[in-house]
N, C-alpha and C positions, 0 to 999 in steps of 0.2 A: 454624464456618467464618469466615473474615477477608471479607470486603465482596470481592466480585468484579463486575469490568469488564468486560466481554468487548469487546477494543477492534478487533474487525474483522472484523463481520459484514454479510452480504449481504440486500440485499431486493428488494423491487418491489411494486409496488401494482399490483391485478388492472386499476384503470383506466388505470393507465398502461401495461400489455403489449397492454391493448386497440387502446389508442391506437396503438401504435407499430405492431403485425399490421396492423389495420385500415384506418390512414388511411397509412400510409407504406410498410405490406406489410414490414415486418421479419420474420424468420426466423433466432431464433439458437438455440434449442432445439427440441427435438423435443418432440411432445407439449405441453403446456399445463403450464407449471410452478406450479399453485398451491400448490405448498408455498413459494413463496416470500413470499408475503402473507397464506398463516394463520398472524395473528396470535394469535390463542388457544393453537393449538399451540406457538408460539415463548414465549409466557408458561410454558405448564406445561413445557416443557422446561428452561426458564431458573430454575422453582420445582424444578425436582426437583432441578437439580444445585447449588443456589444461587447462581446469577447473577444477580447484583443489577439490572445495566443493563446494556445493550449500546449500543455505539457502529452504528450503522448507515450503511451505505453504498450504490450503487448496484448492482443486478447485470449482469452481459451487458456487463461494458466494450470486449468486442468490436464490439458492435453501430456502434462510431462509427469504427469505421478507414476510413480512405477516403469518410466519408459529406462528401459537401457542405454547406459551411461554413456557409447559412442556417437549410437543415435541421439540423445537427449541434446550433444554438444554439436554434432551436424547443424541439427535443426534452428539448435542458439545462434548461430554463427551467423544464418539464414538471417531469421529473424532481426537481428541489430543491424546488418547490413539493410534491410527494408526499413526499419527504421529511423536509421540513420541518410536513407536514400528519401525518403517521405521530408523529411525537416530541410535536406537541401535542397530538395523542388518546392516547398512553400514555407515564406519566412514564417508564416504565421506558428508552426509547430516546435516547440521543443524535446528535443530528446531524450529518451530512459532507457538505458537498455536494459536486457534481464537474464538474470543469472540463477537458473532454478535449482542447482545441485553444487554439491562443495565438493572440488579435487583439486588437485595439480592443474590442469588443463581447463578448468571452470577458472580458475584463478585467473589461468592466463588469459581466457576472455575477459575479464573484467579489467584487467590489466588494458587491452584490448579498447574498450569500450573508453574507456576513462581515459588513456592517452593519442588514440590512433583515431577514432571514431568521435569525440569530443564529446560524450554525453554529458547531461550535466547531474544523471542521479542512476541507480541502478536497481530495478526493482526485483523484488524478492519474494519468497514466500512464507506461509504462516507456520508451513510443517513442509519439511521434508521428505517424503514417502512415508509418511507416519510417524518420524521421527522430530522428538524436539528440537527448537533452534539452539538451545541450551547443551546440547551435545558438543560433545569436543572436539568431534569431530567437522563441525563447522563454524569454529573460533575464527579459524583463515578469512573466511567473508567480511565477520565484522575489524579482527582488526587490519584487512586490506582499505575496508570503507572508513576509517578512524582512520587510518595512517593517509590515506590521500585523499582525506576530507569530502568524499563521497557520502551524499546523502543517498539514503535507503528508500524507496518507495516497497513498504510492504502491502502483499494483496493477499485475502485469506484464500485458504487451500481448503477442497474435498479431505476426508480421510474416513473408514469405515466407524459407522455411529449404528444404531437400530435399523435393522432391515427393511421399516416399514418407513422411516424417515427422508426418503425421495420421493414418496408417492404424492404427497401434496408438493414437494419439493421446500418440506422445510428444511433440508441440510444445505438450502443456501440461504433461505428466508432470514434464517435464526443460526444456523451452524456458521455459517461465514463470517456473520458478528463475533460469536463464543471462540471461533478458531481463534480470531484475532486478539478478541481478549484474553485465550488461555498463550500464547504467544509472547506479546507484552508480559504475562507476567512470568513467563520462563526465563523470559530475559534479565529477568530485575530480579528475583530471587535463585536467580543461576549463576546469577555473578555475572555477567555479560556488562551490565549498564557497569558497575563496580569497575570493570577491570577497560572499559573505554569510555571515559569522559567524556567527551567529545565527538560518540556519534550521533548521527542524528540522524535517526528513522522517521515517514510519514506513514501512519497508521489508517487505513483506509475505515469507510463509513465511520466519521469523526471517535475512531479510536475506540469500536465495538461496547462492551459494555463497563468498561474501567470509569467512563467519567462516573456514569448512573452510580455506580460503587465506590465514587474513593473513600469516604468515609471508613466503608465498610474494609477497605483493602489497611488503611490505617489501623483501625483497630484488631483486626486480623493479625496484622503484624507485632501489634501491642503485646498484644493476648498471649502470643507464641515465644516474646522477649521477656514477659514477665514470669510466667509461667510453665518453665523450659521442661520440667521434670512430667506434666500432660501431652504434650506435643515433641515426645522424643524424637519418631516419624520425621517431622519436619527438621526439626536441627541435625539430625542424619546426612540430610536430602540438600538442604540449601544453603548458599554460600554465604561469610559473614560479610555484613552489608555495615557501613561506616555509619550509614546515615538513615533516617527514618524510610521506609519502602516506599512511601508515596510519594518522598521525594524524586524518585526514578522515574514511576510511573508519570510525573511530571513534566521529564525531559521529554518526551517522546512529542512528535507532531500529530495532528488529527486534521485531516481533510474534512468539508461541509456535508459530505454525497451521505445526506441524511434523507433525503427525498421531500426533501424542504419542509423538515419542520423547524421551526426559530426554538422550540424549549429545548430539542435536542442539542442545538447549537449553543445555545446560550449555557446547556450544563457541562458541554464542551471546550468553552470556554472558560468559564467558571473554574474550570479543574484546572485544565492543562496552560491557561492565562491566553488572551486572545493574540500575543504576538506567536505562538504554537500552533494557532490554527490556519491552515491552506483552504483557499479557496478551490472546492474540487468538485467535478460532479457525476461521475459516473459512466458521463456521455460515450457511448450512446446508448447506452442500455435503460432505455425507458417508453412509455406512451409514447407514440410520434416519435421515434427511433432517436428519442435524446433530447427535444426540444421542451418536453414538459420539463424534464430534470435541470434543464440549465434556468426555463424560468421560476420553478419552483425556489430550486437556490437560490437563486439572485432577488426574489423575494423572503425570505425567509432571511440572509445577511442582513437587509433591510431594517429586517425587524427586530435582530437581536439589541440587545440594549448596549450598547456599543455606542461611540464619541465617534465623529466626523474620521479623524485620523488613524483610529484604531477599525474601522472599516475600510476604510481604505486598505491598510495593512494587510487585512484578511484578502481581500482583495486581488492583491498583486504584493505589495512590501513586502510580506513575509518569506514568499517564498522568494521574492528577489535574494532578500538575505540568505534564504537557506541557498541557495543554487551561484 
């Protein structure tokens, strides 16, 4: 087997759920999630199916919507320090810290994380406390991660949708996807991708529903350039873009954590160009606390229509280059 990266997995440290239950009274799981901190188990799952290293990230990025901005940055601080402690007790992990809010002092944590704490990417979210990333008020984030070449791990975010859409629990099923693609595209017709070249975000569950649509994001955008005097609304709204929109949507990374389907992957691919795509899987959020998901994936890579080399890449190469 080629060197495999697993580049978007979840964790927590049993000290820090403590922390959060106990001293701040959080409540985002049911039950007591210690499979997210048996580390032993995550080695021998990661030896059976050979994954070399995993990128690690934080879990519960619900926990910080709406929370107040001193607490929010407490808890951050917590959190990178655990996971920054986690990757120095076993080589096999590498680091993401996360930076859920934009201010002065979120700034300086990341400042933080990326100089002091070594990580090598910083994860993000898909909204804001309901607010888009396109806001101006959170330009600081991307262009701190453009200016010191910090790549972005985005994870999508809860935000109020239909009342009745938690009952099955399609606001993660299907919302989490849609976050992420209404996300991406705030970025790219907000002027964000425009005004930084050079960042590079990883778009979780292979980049929501942008591949399935680029055509359709093409022509949308066609539509709206030729015919300016129909679509006032949008030229109002969005920033002038140099180059065609789907060239943007382009730029962006998409992770595999598709739950192993190859067609998913393969239009994944297709769009975004398979040196874009990261090998990721979600772990451990699946059947068998993560072990379906990693062989599902690694089945499905398999199968995409993909060259020796250009799997590989997905594999491990790309994000080596991205990181």
């Amino acid at each position: 087997m080629p060197e495999i990266i697993d580049g978007y997995t979840h964790v927590l440290t049993e000290e820090f759920f403590d922390t959060i239950t106990e001293e701040f009274g959080f409540q985002g799981l049911d039950g007591r999630p210690e499979f997210l901190w048996d580390i032993e188990q995550r080695k021998v799952d990661m030896a059976d199916y050979g994954v070399d290293k995993q990128v690690i990230t934080l879990a519960l990025p619900t926990m910080f919507q709406g929370m107040e901005h001193d607490l929010a940055l407490e808890i951050t601080k917590l959190a990178n320090d655990e996971i920054r402690r986690l990757a120095d007790e076993h080589e096999e992990f590498i680091p993401v810290g996360t930076i859920p809010k934009v201010s002065e002092e979120f700034m300086a944590e990341f400042e933080r994380c990326v100089e002091d704490l070594g990580m090598v990417g910083i994860q993000m979210f898909s909204n804001i406390d309901g607010r888009p990333l396109d806001d101006p008020e959170f330009r600081p984030l991307f262009e701190r991660a453009a200016a010191t070449d910090t790549p972005l791990w985005m994870h999508p975010q809860l935000w109020d949708w239909y009342d009745w859409a938690s009952e099955y629990m399609e606001h993660r099923l299907f919302g989490w996807p849609f976050d992420t693609t209404l996300a991406l595209s705030r970025l790219v017709f907000g002027g964000v991708m425009e005004e930084f070249p050079s960042l590079d975000l990883v778009s979780h569950h292979g980049g929501g529903m942008v591949p399935f649509y680029g055509e359709r994001i093409a022509m949308f955008y066609r539509q709206r350039q030729n015919y300016p005097e129909n679509y006032a609304g949008f030229h109002e709204n969005a920033a002038e873009l140099s180059k065609p929109a789907e060239e943007y949507f382009e730029r962006f990374h998409a992770d595999t954590a598709v739950s192993g389907s190859a067609p998913a992957l393969d239009c994944a691919s297709s769009f975004f160009g398979s040196e874009n795509v990261i090998f990721g899987t979600d772990y451990p959020f699946s059947p068998e606390r993560g072990r379906e998901t990693v062989e599902l994936t690694i089945e499905a890579v398999e199968d995409m229509r993909l060259d020796g080399d250009a799997r590989e890449d997905v594999y491990a190469g790309n994000l080596r280059d991205l990181i």
